[in-house]
mmCIF file of the N, C-alpha and C atoms, coordinates in Angstrom:
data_MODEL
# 
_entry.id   MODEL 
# 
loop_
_atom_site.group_PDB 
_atom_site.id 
_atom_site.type_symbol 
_atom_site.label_atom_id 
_atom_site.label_alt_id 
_atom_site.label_comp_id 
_atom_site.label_asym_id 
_atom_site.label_entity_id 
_atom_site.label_seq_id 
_atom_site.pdbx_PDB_ins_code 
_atom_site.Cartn_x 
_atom_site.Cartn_y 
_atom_site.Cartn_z 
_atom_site.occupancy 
_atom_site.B_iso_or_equiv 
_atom_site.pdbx_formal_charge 
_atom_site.auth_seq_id 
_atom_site.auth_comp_id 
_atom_site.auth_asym_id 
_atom_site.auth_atom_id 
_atom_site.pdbx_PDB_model_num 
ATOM 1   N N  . UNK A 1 1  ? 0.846   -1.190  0.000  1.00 0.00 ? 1  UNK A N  1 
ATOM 2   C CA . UNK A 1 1  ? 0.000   0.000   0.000  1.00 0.00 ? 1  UNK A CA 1 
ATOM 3   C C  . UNK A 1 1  ? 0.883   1.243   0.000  1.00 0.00 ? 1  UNK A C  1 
ATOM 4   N N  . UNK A 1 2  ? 0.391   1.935   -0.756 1.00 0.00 ? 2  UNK A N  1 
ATOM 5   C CA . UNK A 1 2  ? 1.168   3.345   -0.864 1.00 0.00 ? 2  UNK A CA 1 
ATOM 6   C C  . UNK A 1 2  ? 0.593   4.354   0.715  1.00 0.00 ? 2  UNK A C  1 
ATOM 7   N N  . UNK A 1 3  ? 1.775   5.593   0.838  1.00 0.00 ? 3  UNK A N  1 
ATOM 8   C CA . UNK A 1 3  ? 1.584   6.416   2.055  1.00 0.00 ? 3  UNK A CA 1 
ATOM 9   C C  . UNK A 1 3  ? 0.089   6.611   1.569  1.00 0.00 ? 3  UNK A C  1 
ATOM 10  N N  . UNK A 1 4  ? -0.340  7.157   1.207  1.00 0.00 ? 4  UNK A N  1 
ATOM 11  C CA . UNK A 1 4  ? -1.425  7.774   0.602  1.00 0.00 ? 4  UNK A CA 1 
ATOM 12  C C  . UNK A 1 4  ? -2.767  7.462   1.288  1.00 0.00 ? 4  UNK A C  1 
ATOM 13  N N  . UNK A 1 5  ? -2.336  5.955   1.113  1.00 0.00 ? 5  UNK A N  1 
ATOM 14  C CA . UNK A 1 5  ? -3.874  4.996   1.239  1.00 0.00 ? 5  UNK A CA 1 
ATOM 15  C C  . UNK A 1 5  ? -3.622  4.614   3.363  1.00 0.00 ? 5  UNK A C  1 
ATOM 16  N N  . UNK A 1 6  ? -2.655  4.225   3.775  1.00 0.00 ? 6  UNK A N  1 
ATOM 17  C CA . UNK A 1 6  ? -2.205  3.989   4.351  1.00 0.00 ? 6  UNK A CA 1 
ATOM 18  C C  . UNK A 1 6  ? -2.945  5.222   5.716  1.00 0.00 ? 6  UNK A C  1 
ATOM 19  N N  . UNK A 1 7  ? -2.599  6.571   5.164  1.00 0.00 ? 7  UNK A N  1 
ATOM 20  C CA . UNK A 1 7  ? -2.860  7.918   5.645  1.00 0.00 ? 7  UNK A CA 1 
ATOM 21  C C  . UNK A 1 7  ? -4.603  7.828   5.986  1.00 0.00 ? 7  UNK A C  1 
ATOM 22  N N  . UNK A 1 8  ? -5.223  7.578   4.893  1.00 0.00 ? 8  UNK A N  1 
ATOM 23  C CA . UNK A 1 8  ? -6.560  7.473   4.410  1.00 0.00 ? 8  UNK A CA 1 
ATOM 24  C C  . UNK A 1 8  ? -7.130  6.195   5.455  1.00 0.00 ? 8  UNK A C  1 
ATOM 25  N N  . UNK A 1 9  ? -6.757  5.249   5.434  1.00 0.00 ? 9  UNK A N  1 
ATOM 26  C CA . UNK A 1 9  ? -6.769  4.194   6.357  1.00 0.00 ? 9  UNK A CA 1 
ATOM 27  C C  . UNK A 1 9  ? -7.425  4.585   8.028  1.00 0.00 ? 9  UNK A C  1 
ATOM 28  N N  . UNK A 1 10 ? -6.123  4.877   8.322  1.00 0.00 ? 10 UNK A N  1 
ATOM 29  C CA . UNK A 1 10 ? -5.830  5.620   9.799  1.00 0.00 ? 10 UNK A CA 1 
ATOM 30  C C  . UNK A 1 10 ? -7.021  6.980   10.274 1.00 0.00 ? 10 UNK A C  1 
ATOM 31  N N  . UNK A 1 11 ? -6.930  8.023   8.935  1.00 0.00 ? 11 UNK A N  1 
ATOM 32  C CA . UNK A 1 11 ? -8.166  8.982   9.259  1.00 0.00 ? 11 UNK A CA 1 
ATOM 33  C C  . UNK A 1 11 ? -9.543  8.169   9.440  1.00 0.00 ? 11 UNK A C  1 
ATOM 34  N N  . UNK A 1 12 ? -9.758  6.964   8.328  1.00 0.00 ? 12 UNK A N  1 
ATOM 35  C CA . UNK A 1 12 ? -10.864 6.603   8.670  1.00 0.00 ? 12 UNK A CA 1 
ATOM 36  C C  . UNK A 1 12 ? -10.890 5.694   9.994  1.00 0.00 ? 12 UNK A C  1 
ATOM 37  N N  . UNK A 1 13 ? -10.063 5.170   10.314 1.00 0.00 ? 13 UNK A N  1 
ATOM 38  C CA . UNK A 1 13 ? -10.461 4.123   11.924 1.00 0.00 ? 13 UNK A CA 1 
ATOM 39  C C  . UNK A 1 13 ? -10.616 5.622   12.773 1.00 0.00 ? 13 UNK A C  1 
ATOM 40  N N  . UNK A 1 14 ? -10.217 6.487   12.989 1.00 0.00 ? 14 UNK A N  1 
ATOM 41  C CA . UNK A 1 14 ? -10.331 7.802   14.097 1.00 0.00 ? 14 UNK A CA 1 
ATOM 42  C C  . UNK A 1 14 ? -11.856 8.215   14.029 1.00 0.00 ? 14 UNK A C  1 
ATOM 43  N N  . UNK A 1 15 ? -12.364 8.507   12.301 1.00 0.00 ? 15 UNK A N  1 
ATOM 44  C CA . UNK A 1 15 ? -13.798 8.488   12.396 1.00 0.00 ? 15 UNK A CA 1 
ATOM 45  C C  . UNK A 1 15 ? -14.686 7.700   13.059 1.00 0.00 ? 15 UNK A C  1 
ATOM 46  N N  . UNK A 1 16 ? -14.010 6.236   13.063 1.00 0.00 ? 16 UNK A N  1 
ATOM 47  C CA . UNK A 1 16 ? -14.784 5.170   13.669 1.00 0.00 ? 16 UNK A CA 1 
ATOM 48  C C  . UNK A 1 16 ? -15.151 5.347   14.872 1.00 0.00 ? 16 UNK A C  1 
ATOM 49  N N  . UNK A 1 17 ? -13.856 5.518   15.719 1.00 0.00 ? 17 UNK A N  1 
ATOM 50  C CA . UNK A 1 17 ? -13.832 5.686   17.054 1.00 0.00 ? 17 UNK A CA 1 
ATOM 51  C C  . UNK A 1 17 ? -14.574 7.179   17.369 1.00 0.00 ? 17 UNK A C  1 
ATOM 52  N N  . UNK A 1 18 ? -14.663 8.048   16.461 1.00 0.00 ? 18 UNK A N  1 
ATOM 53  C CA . UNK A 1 18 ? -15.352 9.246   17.352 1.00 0.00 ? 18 UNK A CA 1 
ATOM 54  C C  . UNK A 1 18 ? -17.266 8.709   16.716 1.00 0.00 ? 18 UNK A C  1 
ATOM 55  N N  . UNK A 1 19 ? -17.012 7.915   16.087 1.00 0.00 ? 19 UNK A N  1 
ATOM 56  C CA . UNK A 1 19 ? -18.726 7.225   15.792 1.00 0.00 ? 19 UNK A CA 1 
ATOM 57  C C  . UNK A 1 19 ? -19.073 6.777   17.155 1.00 0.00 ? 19 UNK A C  1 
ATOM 58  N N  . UNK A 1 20 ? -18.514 5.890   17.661 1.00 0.00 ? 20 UNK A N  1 
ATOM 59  C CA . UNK A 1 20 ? -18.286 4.868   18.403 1.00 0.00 ? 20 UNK A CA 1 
ATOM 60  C C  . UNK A 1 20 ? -18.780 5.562   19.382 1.00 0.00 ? 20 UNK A C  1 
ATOM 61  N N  . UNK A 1 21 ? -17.609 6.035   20.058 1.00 0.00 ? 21 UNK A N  1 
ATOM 62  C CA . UNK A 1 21 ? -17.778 7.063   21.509 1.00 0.00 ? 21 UNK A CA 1 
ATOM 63  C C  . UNK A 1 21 ? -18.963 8.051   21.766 1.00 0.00 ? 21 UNK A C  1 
ATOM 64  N N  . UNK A 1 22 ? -19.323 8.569   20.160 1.00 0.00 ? 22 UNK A N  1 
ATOM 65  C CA . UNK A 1 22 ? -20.370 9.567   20.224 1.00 0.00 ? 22 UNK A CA 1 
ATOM 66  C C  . UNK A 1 22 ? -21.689 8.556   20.706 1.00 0.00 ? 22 UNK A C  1 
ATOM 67  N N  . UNK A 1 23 ? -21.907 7.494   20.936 1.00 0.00 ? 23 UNK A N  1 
ATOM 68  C CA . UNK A 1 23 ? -22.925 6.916   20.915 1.00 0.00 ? 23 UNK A CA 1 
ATOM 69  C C  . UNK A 1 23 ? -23.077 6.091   22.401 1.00 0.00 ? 23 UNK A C  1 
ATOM 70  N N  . UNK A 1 24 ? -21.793 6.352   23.194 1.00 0.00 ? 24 UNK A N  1 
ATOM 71  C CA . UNK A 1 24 ? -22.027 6.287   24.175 1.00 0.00 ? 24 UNK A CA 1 
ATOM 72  C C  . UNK A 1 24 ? -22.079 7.017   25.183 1.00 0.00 ? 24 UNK A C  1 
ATOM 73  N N  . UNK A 1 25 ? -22.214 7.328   26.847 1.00 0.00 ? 25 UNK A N  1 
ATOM 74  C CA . UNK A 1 25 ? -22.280 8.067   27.589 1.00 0.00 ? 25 UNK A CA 1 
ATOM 75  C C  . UNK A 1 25 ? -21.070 8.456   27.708 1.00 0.00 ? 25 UNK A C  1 
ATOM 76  N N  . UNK A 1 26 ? -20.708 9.392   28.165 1.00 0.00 ? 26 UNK A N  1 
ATOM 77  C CA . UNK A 1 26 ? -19.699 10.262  28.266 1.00 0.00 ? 26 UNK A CA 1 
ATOM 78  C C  . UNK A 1 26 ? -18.267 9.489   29.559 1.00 0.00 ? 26 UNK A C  1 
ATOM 79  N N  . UNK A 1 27 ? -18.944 8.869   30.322 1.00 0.00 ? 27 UNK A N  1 
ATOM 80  C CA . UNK A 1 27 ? -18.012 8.313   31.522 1.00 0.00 ? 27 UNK A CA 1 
ATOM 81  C C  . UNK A 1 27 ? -17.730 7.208   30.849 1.00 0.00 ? 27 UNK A C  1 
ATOM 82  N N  . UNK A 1 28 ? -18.070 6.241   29.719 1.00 0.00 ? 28 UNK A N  1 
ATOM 83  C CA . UNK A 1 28 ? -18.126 5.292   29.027 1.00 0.00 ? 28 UNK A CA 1 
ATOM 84  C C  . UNK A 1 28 ? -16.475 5.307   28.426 1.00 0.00 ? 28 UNK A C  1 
ATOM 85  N N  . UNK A 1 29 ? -16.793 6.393   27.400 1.00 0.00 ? 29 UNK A N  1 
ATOM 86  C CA . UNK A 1 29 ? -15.941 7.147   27.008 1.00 0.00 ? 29 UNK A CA 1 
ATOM 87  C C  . UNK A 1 29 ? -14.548 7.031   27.400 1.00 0.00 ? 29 UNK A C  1 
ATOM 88  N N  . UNK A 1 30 ? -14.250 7.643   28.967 1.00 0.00 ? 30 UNK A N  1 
ATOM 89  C CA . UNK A 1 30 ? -13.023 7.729   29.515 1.00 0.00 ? 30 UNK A CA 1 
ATOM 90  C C  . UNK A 1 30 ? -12.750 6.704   29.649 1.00 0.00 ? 30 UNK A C  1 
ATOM 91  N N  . UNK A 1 31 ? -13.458 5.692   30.252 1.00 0.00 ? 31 UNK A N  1 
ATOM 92  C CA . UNK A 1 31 ? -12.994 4.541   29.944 1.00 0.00 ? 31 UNK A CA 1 
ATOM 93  C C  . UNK A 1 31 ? -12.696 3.280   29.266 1.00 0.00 ? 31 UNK A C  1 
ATOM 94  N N  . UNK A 1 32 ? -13.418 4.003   28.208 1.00 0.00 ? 32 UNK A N  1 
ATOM 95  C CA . UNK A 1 32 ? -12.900 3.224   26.628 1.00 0.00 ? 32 UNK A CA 1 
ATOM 96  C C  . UNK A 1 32 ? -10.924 3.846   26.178 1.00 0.00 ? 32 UNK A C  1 
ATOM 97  N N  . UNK A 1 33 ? -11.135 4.926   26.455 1.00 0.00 ? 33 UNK A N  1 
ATOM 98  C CA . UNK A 1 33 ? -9.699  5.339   26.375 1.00 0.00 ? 33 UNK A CA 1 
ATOM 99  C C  . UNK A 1 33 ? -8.502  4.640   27.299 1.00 0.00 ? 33 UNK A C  1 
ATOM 100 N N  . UNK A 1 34 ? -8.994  4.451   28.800 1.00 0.00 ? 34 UNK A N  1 
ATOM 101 C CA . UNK A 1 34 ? -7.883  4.015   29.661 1.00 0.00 ? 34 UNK A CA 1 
ATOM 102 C C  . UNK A 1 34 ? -7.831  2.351   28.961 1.00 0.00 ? 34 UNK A C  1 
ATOM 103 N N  . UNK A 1 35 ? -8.599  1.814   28.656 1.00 0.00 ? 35 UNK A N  1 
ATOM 104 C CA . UNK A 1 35 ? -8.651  0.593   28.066 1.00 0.00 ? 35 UNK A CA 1 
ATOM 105 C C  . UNK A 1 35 ? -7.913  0.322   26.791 1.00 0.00 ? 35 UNK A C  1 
ATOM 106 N N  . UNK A 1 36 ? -8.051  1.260   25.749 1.00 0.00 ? 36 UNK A N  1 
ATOM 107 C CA . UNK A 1 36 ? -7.091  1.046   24.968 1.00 0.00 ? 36 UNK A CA 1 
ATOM 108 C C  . UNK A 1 36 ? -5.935  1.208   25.302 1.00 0.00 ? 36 UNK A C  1 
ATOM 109 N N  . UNK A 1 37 ? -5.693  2.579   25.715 1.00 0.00 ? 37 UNK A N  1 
ATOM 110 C CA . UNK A 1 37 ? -4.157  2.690   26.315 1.00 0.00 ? 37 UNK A CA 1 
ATOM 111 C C  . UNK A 1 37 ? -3.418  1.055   26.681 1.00 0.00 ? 37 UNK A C  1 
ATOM 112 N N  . UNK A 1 38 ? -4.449  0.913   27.840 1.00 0.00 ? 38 UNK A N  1 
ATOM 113 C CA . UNK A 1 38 ? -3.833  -0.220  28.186 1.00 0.00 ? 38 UNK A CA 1 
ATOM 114 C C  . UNK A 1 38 ? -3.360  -1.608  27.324 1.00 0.00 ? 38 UNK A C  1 
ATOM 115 N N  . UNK A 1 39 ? -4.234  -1.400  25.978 1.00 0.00 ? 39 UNK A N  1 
ATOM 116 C CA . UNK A 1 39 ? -4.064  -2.884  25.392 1.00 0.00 ? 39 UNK A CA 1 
ATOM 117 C C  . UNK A 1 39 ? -3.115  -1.995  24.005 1.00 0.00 ? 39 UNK A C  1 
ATOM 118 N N  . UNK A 1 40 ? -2.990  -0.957  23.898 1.00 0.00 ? 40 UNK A N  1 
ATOM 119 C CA . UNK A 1 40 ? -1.679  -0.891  23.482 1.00 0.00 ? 40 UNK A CA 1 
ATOM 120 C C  . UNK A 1 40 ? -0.675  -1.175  24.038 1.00 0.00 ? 40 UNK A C  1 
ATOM 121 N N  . UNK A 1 41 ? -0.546  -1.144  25.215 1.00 0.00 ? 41 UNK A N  1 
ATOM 122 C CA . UNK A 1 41 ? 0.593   -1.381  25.771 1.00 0.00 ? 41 UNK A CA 1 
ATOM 123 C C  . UNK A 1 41 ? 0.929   -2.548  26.201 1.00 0.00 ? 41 UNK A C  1 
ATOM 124 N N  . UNK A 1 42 ? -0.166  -3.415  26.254 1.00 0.00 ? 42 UNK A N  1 
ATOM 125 C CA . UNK A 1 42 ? -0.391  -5.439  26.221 1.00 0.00 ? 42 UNK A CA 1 
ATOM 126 C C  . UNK A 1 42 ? 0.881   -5.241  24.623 1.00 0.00 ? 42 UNK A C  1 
ATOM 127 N N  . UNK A 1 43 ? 0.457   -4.768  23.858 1.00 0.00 ? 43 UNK A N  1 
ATOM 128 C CA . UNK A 1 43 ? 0.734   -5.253  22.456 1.00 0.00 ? 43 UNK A CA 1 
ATOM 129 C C  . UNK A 1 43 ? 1.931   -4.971  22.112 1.00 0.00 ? 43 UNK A C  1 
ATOM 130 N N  . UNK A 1 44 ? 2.633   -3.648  23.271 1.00 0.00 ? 44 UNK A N  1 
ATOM 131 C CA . UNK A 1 44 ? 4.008   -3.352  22.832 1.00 0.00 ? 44 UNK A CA 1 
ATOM 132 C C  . UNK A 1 44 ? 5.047   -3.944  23.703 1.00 0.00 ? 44 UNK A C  1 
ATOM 133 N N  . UNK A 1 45 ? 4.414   -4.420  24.619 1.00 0.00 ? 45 UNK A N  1 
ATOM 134 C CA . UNK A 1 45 ? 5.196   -5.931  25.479 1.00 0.00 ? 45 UNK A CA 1 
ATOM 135 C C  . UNK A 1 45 ? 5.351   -7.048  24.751 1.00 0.00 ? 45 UNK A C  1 
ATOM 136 N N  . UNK A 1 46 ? 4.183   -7.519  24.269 1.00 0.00 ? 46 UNK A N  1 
ATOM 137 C CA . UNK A 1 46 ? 4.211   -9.091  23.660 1.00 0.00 ? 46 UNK A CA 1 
ATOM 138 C C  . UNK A 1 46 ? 4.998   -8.851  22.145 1.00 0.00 ? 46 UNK A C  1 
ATOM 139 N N  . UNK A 1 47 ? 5.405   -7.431  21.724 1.00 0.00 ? 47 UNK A N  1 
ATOM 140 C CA . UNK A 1 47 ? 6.108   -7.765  20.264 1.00 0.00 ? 47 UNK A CA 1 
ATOM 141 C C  . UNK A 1 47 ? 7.201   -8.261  20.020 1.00 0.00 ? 47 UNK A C  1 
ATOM 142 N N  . UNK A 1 48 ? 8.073   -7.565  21.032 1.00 0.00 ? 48 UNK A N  1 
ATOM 143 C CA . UNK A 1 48 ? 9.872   -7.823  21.147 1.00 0.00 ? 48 UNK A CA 1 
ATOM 144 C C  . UNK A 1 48 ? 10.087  -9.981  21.232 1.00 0.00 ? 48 UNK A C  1 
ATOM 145 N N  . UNK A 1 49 ? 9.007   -9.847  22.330 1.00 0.00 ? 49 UNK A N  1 
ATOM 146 C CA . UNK A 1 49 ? 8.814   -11.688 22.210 1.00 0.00 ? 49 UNK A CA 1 
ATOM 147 C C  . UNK A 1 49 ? 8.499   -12.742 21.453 1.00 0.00 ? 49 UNK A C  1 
ATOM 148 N N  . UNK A 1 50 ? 7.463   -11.625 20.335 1.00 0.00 ? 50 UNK A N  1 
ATOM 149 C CA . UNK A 1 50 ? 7.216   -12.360 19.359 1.00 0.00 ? 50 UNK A CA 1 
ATOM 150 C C  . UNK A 1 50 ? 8.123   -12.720 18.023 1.00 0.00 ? 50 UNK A C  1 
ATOM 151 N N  . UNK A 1 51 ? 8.858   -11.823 18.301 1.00 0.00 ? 51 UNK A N  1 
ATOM 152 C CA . UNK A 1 51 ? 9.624   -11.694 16.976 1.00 0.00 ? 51 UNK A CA 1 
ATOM 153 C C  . UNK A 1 51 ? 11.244  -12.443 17.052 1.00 0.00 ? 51 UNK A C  1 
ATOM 154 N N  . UNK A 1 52 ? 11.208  -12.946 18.371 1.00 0.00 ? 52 UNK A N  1 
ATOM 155 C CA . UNK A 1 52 ? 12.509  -14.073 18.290 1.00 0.00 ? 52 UNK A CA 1 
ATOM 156 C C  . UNK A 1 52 ? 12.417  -14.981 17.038 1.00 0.00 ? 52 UNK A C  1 
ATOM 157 N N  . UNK A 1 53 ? 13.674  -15.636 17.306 1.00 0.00 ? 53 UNK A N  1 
ATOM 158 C CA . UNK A 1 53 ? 13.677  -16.366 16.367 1.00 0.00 ? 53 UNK A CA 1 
ATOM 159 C C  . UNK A 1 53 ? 14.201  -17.632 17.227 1.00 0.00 ? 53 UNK A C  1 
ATOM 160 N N  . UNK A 1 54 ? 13.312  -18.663 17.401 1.00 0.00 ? 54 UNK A N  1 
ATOM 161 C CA . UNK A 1 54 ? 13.267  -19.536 18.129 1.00 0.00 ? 54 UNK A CA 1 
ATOM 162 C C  . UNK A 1 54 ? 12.877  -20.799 16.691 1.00 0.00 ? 54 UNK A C  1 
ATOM 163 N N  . UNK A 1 55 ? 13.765  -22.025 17.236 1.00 0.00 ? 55 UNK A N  1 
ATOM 164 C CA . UNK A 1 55 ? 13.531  -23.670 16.742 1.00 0.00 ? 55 UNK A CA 1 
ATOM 165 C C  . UNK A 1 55 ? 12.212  -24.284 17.187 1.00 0.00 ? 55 UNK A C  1 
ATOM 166 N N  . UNK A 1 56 ? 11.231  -24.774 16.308 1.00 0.00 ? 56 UNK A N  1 
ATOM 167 C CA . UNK A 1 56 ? 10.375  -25.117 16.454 1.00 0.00 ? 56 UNK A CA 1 
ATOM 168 C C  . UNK A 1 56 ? 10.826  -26.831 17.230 1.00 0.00 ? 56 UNK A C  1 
ATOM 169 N N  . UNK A 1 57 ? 9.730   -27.414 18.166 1.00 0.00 ? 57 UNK A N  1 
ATOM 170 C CA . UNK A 1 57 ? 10.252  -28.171 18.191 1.00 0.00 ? 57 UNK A CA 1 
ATOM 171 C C  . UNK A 1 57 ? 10.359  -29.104 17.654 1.00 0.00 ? 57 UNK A C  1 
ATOM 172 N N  . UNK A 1 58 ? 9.120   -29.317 16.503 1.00 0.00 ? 58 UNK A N  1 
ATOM 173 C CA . UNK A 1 58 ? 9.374   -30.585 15.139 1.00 0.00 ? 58 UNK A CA 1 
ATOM 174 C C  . UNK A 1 58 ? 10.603  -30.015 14.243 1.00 0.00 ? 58 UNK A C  1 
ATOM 175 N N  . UNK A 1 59 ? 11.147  -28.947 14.178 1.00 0.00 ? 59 UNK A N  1 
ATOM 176 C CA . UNK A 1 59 ? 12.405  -28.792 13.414 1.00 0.00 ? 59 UNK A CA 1 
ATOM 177 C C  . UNK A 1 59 ? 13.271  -29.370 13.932 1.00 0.00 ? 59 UNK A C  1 
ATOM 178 N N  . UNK A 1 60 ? 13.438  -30.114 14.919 1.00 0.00 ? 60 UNK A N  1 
ATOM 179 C CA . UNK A 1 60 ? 14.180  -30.798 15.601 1.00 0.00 ? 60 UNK A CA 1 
ATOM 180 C C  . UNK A 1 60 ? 14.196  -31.794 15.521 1.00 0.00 ? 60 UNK A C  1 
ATOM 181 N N  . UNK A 1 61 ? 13.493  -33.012 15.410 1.00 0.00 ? 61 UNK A N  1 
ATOM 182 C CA . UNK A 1 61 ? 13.303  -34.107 14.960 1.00 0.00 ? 61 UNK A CA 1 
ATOM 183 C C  . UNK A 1 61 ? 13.103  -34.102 13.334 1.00 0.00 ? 61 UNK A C  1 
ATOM 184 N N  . UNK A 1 62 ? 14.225  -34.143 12.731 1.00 0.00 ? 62 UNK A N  1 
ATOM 185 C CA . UNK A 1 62 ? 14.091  -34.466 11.494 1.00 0.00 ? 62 UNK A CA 1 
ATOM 186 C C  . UNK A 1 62 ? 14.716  -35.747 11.208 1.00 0.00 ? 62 UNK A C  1 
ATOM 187 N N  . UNK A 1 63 ? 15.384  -36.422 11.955 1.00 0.00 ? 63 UNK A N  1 
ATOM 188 C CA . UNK A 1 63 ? 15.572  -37.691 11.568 1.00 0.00 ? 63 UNK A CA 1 
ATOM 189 C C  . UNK A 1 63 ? 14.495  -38.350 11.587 1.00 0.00 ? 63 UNK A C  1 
ATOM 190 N N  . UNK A 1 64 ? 13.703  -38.696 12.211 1.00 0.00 ? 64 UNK A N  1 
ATOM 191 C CA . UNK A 1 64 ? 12.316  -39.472 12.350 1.00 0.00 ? 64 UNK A CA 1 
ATOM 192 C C  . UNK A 1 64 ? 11.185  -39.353 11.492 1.00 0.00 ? 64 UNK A C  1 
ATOM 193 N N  . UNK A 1 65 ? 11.916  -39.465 10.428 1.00 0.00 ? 65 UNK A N  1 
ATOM 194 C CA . UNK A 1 65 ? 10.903  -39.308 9.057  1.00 0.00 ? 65 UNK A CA 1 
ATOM 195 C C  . UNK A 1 65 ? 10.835  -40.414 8.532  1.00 0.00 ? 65 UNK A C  1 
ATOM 196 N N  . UNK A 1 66 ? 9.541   -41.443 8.163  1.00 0.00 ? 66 UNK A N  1 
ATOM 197 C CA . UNK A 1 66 ? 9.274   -42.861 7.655  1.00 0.00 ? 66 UNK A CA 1 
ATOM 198 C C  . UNK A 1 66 ? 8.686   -42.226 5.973  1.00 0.00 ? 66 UNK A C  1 
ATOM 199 N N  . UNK A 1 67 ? 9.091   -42.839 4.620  1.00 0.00 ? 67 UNK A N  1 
ATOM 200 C CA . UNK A 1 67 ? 8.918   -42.976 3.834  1.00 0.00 ? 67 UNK A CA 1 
ATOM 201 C C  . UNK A 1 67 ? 7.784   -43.981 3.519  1.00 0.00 ? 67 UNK A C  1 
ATOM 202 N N  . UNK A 1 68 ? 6.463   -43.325 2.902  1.00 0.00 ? 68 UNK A N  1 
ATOM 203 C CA . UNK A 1 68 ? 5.451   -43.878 2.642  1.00 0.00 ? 68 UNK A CA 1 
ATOM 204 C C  . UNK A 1 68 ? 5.179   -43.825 1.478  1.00 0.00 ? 68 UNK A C  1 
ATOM 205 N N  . UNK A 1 69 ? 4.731   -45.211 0.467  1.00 0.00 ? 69 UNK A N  1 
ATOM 206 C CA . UNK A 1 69 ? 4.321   -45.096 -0.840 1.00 0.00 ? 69 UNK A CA 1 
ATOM 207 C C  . UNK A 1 69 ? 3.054   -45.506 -0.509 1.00 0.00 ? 69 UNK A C  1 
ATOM 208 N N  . UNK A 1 70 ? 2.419   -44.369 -1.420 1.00 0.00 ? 70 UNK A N  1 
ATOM 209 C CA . UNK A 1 70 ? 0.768   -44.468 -1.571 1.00 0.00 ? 70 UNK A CA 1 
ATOM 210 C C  . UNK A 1 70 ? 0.400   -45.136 -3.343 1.00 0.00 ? 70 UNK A C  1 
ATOM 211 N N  . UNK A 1 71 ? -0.224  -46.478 -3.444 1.00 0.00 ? 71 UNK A N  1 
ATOM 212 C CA . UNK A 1 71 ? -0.640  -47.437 -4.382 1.00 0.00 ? 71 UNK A CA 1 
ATOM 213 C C  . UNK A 1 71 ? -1.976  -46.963 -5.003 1.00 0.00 ? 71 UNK A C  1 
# 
């Protein structure tokens, strides 16, 4: 995707969220915000972890492979 669309993207999820919020009560609201905050910040913990590069553990057993002919 080009910047462009990318830009266009992002303005529209912000519309979403002021759809969203407008339709609820106002104390709702604040705490729709402390909530995201928070699960952004779930998401910027779990990335650094995700992105190891770790051995699966069937990549490990590769000798234990049986050759099967199907008739």
């Amino acid at each position: 995707m080009n910047k462009t669309m990318i830009k266009r993207l992002k303005t529209a999820g912000e519309y979403q969220k002021k759809a969203i919020l407008a339709l609820l009560p106002e104390r709702t609201a604040g705490h729709l915000d402390v909530i995201g905050n928070e699960m952004k910040q779930m998401v910027a913990e779990m990335l650094p972890g995700s992105c190891k590069k770790e051995k699966a553990p069937e990549a490990e057993q590769t000798g234990n492979v049986k050759k099967v002919s199907i008739d």
